[in-house]
C-alpha positions as CSV (number, residue, x, y, z in Angstrom):
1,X,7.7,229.2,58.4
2,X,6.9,225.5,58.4
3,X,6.0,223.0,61.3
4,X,8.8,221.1,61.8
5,X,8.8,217.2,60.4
6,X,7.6,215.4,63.0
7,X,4.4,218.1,63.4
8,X,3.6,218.4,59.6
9,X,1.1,215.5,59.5
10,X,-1.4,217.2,62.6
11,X,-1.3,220.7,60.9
12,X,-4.2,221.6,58.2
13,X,-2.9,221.3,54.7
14,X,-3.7,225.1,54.2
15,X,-1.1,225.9,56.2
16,X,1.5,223.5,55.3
17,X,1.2,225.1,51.6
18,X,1.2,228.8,51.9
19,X,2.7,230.2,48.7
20,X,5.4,232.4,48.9
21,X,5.2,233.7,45.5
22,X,1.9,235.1,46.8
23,X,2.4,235.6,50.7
24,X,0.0,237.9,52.3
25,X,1.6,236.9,55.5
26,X,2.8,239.9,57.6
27,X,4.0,238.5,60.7
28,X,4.2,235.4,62.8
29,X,4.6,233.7,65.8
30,X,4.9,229.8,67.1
31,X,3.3,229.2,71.1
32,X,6.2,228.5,73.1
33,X,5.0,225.7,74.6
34,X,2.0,223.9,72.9
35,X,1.8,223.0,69.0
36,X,0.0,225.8,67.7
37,X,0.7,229.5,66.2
38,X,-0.6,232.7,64.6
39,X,-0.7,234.3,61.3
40,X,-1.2,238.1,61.1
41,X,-2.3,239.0,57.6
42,X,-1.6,241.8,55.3
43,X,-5.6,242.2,56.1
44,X,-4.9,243.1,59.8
45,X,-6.5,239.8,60.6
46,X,-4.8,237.4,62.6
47,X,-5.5,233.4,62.3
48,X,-4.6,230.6,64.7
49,X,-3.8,227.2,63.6
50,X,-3.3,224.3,66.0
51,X,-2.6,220.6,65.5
52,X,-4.7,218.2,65.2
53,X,-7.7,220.5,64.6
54,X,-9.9,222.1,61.5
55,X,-10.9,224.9,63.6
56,X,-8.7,228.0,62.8
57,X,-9.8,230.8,64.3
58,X,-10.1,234.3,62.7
59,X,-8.9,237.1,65.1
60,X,-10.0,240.6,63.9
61,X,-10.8,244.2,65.8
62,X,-11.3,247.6,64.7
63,X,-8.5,248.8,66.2
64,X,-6.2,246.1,64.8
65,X,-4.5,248.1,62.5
66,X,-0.5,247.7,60.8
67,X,0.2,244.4,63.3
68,X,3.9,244.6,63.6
69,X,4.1,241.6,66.3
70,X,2.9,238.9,68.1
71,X,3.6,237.4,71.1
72,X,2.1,234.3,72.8
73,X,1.7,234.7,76.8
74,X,3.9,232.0,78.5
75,X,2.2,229.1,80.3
76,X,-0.8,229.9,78.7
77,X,-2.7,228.3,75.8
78,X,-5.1,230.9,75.2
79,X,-3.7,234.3,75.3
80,X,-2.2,236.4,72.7
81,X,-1.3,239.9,72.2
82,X,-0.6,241.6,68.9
83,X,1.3,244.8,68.6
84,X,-0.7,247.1,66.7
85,X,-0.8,250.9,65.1
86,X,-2.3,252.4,68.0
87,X,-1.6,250.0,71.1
88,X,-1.5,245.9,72.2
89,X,-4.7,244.3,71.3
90,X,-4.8,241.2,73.6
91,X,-6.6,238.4,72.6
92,X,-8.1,235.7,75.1
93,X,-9.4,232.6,73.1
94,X,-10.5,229.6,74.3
95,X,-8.6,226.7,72.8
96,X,-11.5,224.4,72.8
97,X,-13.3,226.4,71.4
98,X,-15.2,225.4,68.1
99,X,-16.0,229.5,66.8
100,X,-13.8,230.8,63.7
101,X,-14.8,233.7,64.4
102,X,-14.4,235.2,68.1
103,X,-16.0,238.1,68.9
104,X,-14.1,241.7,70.1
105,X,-15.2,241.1,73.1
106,X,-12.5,238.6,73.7
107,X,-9.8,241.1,73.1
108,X,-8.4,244.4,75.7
109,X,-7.0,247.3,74.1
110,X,-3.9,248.9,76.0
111,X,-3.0,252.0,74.5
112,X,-1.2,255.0,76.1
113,X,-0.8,258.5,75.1
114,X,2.0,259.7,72.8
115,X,3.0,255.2,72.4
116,X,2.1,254.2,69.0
117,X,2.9,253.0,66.4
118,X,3.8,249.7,69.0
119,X,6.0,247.7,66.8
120,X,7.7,245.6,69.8
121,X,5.7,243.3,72.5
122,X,7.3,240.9,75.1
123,X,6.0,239.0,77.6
124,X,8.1,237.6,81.0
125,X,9.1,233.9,80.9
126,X,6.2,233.6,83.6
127,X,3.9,235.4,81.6
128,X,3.5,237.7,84.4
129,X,4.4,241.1,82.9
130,X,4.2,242.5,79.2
131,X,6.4,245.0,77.8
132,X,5.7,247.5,74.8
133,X,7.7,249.4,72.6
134,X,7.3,252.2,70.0
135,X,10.2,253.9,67.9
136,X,8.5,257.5,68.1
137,X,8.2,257.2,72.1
138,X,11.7,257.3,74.3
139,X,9.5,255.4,77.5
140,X,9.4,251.4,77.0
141,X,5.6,250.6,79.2
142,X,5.4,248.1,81.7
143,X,1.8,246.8,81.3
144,X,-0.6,245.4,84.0
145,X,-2.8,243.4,81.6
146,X,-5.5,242.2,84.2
147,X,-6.0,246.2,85.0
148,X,-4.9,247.8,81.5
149,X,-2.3,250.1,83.2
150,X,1.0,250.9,82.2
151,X,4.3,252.2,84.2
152,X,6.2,254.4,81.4
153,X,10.4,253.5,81.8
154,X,12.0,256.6,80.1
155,X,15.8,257.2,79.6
156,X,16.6,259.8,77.0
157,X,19.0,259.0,74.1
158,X,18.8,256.5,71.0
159,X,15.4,257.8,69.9
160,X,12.1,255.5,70.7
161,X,12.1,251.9,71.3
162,X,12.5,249.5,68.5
163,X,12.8,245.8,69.8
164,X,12.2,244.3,73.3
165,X,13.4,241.0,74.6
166,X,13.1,239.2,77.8
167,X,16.0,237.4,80.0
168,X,14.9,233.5,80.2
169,X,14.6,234.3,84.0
170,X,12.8,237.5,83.5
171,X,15.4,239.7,85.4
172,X,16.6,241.2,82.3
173,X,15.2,243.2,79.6
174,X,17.3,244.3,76.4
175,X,15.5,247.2,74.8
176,X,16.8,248.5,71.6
177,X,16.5,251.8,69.9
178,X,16.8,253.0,66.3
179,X,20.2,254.4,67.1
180,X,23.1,251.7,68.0
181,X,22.8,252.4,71.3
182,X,20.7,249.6,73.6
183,X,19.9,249.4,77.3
184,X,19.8,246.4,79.6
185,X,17.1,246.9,81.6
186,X,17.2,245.0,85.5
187,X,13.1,244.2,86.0
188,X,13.8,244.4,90.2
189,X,14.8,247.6,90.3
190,X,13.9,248.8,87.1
191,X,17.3,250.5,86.6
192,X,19.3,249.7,83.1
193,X,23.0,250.1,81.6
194,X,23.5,251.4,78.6
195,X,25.5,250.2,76.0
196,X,26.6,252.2,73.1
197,X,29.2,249.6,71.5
198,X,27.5,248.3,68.2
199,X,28.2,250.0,64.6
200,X,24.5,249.2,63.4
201,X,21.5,249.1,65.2
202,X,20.5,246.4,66.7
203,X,17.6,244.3,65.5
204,X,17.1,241.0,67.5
205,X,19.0,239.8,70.5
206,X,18.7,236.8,73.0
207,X,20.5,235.9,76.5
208,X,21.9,232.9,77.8
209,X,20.3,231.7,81.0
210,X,21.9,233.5,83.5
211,X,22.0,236.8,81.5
212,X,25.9,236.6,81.2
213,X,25.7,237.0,78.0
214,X,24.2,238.9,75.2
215,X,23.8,238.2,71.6
């Protein structure tokens, strides 16, 4: 979980020696583009660190409960959405800001009847559209994060949704379930294949570039 070399001197000192032996860490996530990431705590609080500052900020709602993921928007320094016991909280934090502590008001709640726990979260390359996931719910939700909607994609078989992952041109979606069965999902059409060839269920998978392949 540490900054690579050549970022280790800019990071706080707090972070560069987080204890194992005594890891409340729960889950964690580096920005994709910019030198900063987020903690979520067994505590359900999630902290920010970014180099070259002292300011860490301390993310925490009400309805921030069992985080099982985070996911930084794309092409954006100051969004971040956190998948959570009973939807995605997203948080929208200013990065020059000098507050540790910022206040709900900062954060939307998406939630959706019958789609929780949400253990999976993934955002488009473009940072354009969200996806959700939840391993009690067969329907994977599209969200609209500037109006908090979602368009439920359901396909019956495999059981709920267990892990979500975006193509790196955001025309593909692999979506996993607890079964070994997973679907690729085209984002034009919205149709998917299904693919029922593994022995185990699949945990984590990324594409190459032009989606040809899958691993």
């Amino acid at each position: 979980l540490s900054p690579p070399l050549s970022l280790r001197p800019s990071f706080p000192p707090s972070l560069l020696s987080h204890n194992r032996k005594n890891c409340s860490l729960r889950v964690f996530s580096w920005h994709p583009h910019t030198n900063k990431c987020a903690l979520a705590l067994i505590d359900d609080s999630i902290r920010v660190y970014r180099a070259g500052s002292d300011t860490v900020p301390t993310l925490k709602h009400r309805l921030q409960k069992n985080v099982a993921a985070l996911a930084w928007k794309p092409l954006c320094a100051s969004v971040l959405a956190a998948a959570c016991q009973s939807g995605v909280v997203v948080w929208t934090v200013d990065p020059n800001s000098l507050s540790t502590r910022p206040s709900s008001g900062c954060a939307q709640i998406l939630s959706h009847p019958g789609h929780s726990p949400v253990t999976t979260i993934s955002w488009n390359s473009r940072g354009a559209t969200l996806v959700s996931g939840c391993p009690t719910d067969t329907s994977m939700l599209v969200w609209d994060v500037a109006t908090e909607t979602a368009v439920p994609l359901q396909r019956v078989g495999g059981g709920g949704v267990s892990f979500l992952s975006w193509s790196p041109d955001s025309g593909r979606i692999l979506a996993a379930t607890p079964s070994p069965l997973f679907r690729v999902w085209e984002s034009h059409t919205w149709t998917c294949e299904r693919w029922p060839t593994l022995r185990d269920r699949c945990q984590v998978g990324v594409s190459t570039l032009g989606c040809s392949v899958w691993v």
